[in-house]
N, C-alpha and C positions, 0 to 999 in steps of 0.2 A: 391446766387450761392453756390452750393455745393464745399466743398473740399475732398477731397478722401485724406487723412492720409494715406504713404507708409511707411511702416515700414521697416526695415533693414531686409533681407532676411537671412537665417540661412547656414549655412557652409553647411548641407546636403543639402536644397534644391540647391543651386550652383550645387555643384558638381552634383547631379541628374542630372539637365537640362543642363550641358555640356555632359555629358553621352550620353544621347536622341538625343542631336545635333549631336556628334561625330559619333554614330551611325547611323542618316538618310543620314551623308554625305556620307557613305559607303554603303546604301544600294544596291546604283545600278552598284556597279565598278564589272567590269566582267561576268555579264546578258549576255553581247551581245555575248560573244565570247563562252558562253554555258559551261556546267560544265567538269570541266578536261582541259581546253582549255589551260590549264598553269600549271607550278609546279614549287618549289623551284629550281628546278636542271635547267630548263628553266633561272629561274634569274641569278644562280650563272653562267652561261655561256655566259651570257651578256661581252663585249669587256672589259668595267671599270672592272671585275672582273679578268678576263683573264688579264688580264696586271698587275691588286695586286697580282697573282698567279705568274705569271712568274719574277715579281722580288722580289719575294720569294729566298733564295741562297736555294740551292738544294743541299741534304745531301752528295754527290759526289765530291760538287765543290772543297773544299779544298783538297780532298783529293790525296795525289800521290802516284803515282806507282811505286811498286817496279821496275820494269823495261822499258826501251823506246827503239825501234825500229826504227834506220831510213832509209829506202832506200832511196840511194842517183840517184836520179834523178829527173827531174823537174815536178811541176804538172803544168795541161794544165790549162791555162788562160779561157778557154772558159767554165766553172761550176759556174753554178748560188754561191750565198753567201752563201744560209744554206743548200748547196747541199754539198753531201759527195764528197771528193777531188778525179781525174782523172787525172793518171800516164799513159803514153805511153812510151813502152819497144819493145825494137829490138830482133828478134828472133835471139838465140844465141848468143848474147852479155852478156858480164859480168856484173852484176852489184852489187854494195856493198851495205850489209847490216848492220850498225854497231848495235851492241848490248851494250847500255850503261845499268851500274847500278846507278839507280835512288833512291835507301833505304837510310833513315836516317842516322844519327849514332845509332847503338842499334835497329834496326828493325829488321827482320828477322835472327837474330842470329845464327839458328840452319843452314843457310846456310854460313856463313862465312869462307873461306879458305878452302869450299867445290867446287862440281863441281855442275851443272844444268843441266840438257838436255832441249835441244830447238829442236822442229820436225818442219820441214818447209814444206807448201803445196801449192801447186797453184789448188784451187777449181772455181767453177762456181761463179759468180755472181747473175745470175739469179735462182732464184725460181724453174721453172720449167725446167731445166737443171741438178740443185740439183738433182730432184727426180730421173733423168735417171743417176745421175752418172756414177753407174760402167757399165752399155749398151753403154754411150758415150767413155770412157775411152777403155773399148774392143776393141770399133769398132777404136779409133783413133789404138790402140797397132794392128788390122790387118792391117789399110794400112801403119804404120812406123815401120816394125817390124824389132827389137833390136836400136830400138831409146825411148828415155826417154821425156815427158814430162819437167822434173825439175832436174835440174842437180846442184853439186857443183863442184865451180873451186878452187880445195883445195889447189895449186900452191899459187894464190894472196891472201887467205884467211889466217887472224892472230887469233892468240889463240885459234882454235876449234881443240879438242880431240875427236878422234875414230869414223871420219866423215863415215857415211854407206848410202847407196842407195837401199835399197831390189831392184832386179828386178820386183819382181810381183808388185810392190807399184811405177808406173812411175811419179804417180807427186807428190813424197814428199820426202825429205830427214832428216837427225837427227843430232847431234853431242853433243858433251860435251864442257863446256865452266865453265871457273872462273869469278864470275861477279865482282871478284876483281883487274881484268887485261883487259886488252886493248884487245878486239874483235871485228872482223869486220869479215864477212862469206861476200864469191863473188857467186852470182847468176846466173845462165843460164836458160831461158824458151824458151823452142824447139819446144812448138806448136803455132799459132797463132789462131788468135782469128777469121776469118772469117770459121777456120775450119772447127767450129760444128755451124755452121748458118745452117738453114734449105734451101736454095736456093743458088747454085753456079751458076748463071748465070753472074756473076762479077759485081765486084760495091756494093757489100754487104755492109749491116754494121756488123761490127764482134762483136760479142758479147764479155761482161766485165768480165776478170777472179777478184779473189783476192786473193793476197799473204797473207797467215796467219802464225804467230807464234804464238805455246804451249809451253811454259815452266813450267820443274815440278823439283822438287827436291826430294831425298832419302826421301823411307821410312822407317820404322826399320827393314828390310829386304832387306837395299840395293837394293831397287829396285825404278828405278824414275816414279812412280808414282802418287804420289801427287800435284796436278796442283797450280801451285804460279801465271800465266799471262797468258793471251793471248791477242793478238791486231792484225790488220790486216788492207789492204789498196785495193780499186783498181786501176784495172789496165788493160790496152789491149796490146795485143803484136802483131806487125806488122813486117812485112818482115825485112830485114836487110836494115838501114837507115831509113824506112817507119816511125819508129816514129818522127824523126827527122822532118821531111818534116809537117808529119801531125801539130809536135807543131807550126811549122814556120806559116803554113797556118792559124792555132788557133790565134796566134798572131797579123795575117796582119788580121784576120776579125775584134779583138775586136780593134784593131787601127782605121778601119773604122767606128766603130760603134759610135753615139753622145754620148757625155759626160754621160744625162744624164742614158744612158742607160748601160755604164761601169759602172756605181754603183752599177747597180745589180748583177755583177759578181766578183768572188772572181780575186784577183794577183796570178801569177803564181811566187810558190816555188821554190827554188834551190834544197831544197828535199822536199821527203814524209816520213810526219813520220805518221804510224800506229797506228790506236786508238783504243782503247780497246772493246774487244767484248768477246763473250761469248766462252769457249774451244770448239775446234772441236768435234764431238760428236763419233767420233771412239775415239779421244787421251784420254778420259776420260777411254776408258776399255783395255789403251794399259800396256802391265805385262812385262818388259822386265828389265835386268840387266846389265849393265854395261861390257861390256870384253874387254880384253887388247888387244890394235893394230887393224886392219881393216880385218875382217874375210873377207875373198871372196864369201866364203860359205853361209854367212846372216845367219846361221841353228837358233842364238841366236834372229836376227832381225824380232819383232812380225809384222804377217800379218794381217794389221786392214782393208781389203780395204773390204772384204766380197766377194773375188771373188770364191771360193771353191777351189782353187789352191791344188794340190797333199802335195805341202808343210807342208798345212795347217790342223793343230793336233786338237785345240779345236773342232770342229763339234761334237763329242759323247756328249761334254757338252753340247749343245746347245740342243739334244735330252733328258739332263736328267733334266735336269734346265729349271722353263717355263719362265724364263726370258728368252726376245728378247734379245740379242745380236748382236754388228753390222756386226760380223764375220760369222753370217748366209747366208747360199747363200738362194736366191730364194724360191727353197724346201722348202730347212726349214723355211723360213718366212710363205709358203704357210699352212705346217705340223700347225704354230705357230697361223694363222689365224683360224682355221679351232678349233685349242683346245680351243682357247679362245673366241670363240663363234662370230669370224667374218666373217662365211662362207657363208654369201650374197654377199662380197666383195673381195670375194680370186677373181673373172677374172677383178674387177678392180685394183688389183696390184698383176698380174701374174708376170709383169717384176722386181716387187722391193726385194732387197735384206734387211736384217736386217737393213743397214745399212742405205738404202734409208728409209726403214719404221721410224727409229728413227731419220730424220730429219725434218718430220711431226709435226707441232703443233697442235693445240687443232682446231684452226681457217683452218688451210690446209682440217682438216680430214673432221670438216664439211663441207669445200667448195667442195671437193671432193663426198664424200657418200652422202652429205645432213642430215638437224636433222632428228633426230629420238622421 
């Protein structure tokens, strides 16, 4: 009988024929599903990844804000968990909005035992309501005419200085305030929300405003310009009492509802407090300074709404500057379309004013016009 003598086998050869094996076992992963049928970004969007992603802290988290906002009134019980919080308010009722300072010791310095200006708005919720603003706003100012959208009740309000209302501007107001002292502004909203529903046949559902705050402080030109916060909440405003009723009713549903299904929805607040969002995009090109006592006149109170109002002085600028501005009426957004080589699209935004045009994102314009 023969022996065959094996000899000990050499470190390269190993490693070779683990190579060759490692190799054949991979030859055929992914044939089936044909070439391109996957990609890294495919992986990393797998659930396991998505959950090491999200308990990531996020560069935000710690971070606080110079200022917090709370209106005081309760939010509805009936908002899913990670759904943004819903405040119901009575037409023409007061409601308080305190203005706390939230700065460290040593933050913001250059405003200490200064004053701020805060401008308050009651805007859309919806997207495409945004776009018609000031069409919708008009048309409310013809059928309530010398009634205001957003009012303040300067009476129950503590610590605001040099409270103004422009007329032409119905849903926003302003004032000065020391964030070193105890303030609290009282709120009035005079339109309700089934107003600007597209169908009054009764029974609507009325569409969601949101209350926002800009706060900006001096520039070296004493002018409050320079934006420090904004935050904002929504909200719907129903007849006098109507909110009350609706939360009542919000509450006897999720009482009915099984246990396990009140997990899915947040508790109802004693207040709302407003979370941080991005400036309004008129308050960022509002130029205005400061004047002693409450003019009647407004002649000093800037007009950001974009409505071409007689009052209204910048328009030569807007013809010499080809920056859009939101003080453009119409025309001139049209004039602005047309220089800047968007004259395909001037009769799809015949109606928009500067103002509507710059609250357009990158993702609205192509949803709108289409790529190109």
């Amino acid at each position: 009988m023969a022996w065959a003598l094996k000899l000990p086998l050499t470190d390269e050869v190993i490693e070779s024929g683990l190579a060759q094996d490692f190799d054949a076992s991979l030859s055929g992963i992914g044939q089936e599903l044909g070439a391109g049928a996957y990609s890294m970004s495919d992986v990393l969007a797998l659930p396991i990844f998505k959950q090491e992603e999200s308990s990531l802290p996020s560069e935000n988290e710690n971070m606080i804000l110079p200022f917090q906002y709370v209106l005081c009134a309760p939010t509805s019980p009936a908002v899913k968990l990670h759904d943004e919080t819903l405040t119901y308010l009575n037409q023409g009722q007061s409601y308080e909005i305190r203005m706390l300072d939230n700065r460290k010791i040593g933050e913001l310095p250059e405003i200490t035992g200064k004053m701020v200006k805060s401008i308050i708005r009651v805007v859309f919720h919806d997207r495409r309501l945004q776009y018609t603003e000031h069409q919708q706003l008009e048309g409310w100012r013809w059928n309530r005419p010398g009634d205001r959208i957003l009012d303040l009740d300067i009476p129950m309000s503590v610590g605001i200085i040099d409270p103004r209302a422009n007329p032409t501007q119905l849903n926003t107001v302003e004032f000065l305030w020391d964030p070193s002292k105890r303030t609290s502004v009282f709120i009035q909203v005079h339109c309700i929300s089934t107003e600007f529903t597209m169908r009054k046949h009764g029974g609507e559902k009325g569409v969601p405003f949101r209350v926002q705050i800009d706060t900006f402080k001096e520039n070296e030109n004493e002018e409050y310009t320079e934006h420090l916060h904004s935050a904002s909440c929504q909200i719907k405003v129903f007849k006098p009492k109507g909110a009350d009723r609706k939360q009542k009713t919000d509450r006897e549903k999720m009482e009915k509802r099984a246990p396990q299904e009140k997990e899915k929805y947040q508790p109802s607040y004693e207040t709302t407090i407003l979370t941080e969002c991005s400036p309004w995009p008129e308050a960022t090109y509002v130029n205005n300074s400061p004047s002693p006592g409450f003019n009647n006149t407004h002649n000093s109170f800037p007009v950001s709404e974009g409505n071409g109002s007689p009052n209204h002085q910048p328009e030569p600028v807007v013809q010499v500057i080809d920056n859009l501005l939101p003080s453009a009426t119409p025309q001139d957004a049209q004039q602005w379309l047309l220089r800047n080589r968007f004259s395909p699209f001037c009769r799809l935004f015949t109606n928009f004013s500067g103002a509507d045009l710059l609250k357009l994102t990158r993702e609205d314009v192509i949803q709108i016009c289409g790529p190109r």
